[in-house]
N, C-alpha and C positions, 0 to 999 in steps of 0.2 A: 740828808741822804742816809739812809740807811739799809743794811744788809743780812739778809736772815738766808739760813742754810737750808734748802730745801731737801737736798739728799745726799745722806753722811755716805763719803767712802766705803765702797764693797769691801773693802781690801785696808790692809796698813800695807805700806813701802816696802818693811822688812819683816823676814817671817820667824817664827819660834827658832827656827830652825839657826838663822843667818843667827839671831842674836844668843843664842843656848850657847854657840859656837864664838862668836865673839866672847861673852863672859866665861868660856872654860867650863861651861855647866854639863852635866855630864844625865840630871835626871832632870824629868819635867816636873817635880815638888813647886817651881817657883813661876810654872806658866801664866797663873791667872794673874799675879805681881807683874812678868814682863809684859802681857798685853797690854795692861795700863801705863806700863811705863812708855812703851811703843807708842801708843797713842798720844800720849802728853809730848811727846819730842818732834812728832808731827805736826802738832797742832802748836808749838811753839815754833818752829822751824818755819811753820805755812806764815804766821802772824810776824815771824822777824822779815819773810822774804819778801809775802805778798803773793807766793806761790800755791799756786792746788796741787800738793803732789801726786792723789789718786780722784779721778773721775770723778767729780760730787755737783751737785743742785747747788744754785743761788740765786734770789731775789732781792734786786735793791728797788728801795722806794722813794719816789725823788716826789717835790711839790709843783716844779713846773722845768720846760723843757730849757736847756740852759739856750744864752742868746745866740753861741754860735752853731745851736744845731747837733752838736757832737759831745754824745754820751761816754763819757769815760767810768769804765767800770774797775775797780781795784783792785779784784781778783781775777788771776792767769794763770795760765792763758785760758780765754776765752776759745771756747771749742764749737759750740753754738746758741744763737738767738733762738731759745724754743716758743717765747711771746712776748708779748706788749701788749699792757692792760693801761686804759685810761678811762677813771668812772667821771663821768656827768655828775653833777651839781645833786643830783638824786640820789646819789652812788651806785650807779646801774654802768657795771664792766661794758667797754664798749673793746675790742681787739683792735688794733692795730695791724694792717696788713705788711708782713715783711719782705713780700714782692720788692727788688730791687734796693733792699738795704745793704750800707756796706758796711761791715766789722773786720778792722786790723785786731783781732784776739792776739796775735803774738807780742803787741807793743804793749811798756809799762809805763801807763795802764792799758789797757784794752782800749778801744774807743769803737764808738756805734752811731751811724750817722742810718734815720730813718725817713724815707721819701713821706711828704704829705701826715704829717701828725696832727691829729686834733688838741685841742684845749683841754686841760682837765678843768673838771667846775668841783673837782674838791678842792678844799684848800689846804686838805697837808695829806701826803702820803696818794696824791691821786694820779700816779702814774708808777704801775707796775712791772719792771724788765726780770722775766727768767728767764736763766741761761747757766751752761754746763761749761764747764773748768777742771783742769787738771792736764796733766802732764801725759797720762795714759791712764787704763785701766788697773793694770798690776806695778810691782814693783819692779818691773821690767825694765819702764819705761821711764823710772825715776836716774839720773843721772849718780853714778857713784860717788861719784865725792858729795854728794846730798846724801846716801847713805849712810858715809862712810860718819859726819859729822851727828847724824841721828844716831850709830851706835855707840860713839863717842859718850852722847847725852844721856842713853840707856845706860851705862857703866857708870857714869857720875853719878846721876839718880840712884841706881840700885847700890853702889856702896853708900850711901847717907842712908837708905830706906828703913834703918830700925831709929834714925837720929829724926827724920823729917816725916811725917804724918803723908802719905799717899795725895791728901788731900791738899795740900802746900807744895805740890810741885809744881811746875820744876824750881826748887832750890839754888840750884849751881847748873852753873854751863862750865863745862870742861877747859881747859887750854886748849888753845887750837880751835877750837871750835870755829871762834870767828872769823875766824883765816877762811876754813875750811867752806862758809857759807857768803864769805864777802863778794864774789861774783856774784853771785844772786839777786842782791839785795839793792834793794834802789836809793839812790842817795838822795837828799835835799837837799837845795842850796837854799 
């Protein structure tokens, strides 16, 4: 199985503004630094959770329909099924019709149960699921203490950032962090 990001978040969670103001920063000299840092604690934050924080595209690629029927997707929540692609032996996309499918998007993981699916006749990667995720559009919609532990990671980041290369973040995850993200997060047994 695998997952590729169809369309990056409009938006980050938090703004110039929310984080200028968290770190005490009084001019924008250091904007172009926090937008990549913002992004890097997102995108760490999404990857510890399993969360979309802001509205984005995804495609996973699966080899064949699993046996009970029901597609569990990894990334949430699920907000909707926009297709189902399965190519014939040719590789000629056939769609899948999503009349009467059900999708529990808020459960982790997602899961997708589709009426009536054909065969794929490729044999790797012949069944295509896109579909949109995230929490909401803006950072509205993102829950606070999610915020609160992404500017946590913003301030940790940026006091290391003349020590640790931009490119080697994130570095350090703050105290508290984990605390702060442990709801969220899905355990394994």
């Amino acid at each position: 199985m695998t997952y590729i990001r169809t369309a990056l978040p409009a938006v980050e969670p938090l703004t110039l503004v929310e984080t200028r103001a968290h770190l005490r920063l009084d001019t924008e000299d250091e904007d172009a630094l926090l937008l990549g840092l913002i992004a890097t604690a997102r995108e760490h934050l999404e990857r510890e959770t399993g969360l979309s924080l802001i509205t984005q595209g995804w495609r996973m690629c699966l080899d064949r329909w699993p046996d009970d029927g029901i597609l569990t997707l990894a990334h949430g929540p699920v907000r909707t099924v926009t297709s189902v692609i399965v190519y014939d032996g040719e590789g000629t996309p056939q769609a899948v019709v999503l009349d009467g499918h059900l999708l529990d998007g808020e459960a982790r993981p997602a899961r997708l149960w589709l009426r009536d699916v054909p065969q794929p006749g490729q044999a790797l990667n012949g069944i295509e699921v896109d579909f949109e995720t995230g929490l909401g559009a803006t950072g509205a919609e993102v829950p606070d203490t999610l915020k609160r532990a992404m500017l946590l990671h913003v301030a940790a980041m940026f006091a290391f950032r003349g020590v640790v290369p931009a490119d080697a973040q994130p570095a350090v995850v703050p105290p508290g962090y984990d605390r702060l993200i442990a709801p969220y997060c899905r355990r394994r047994l």
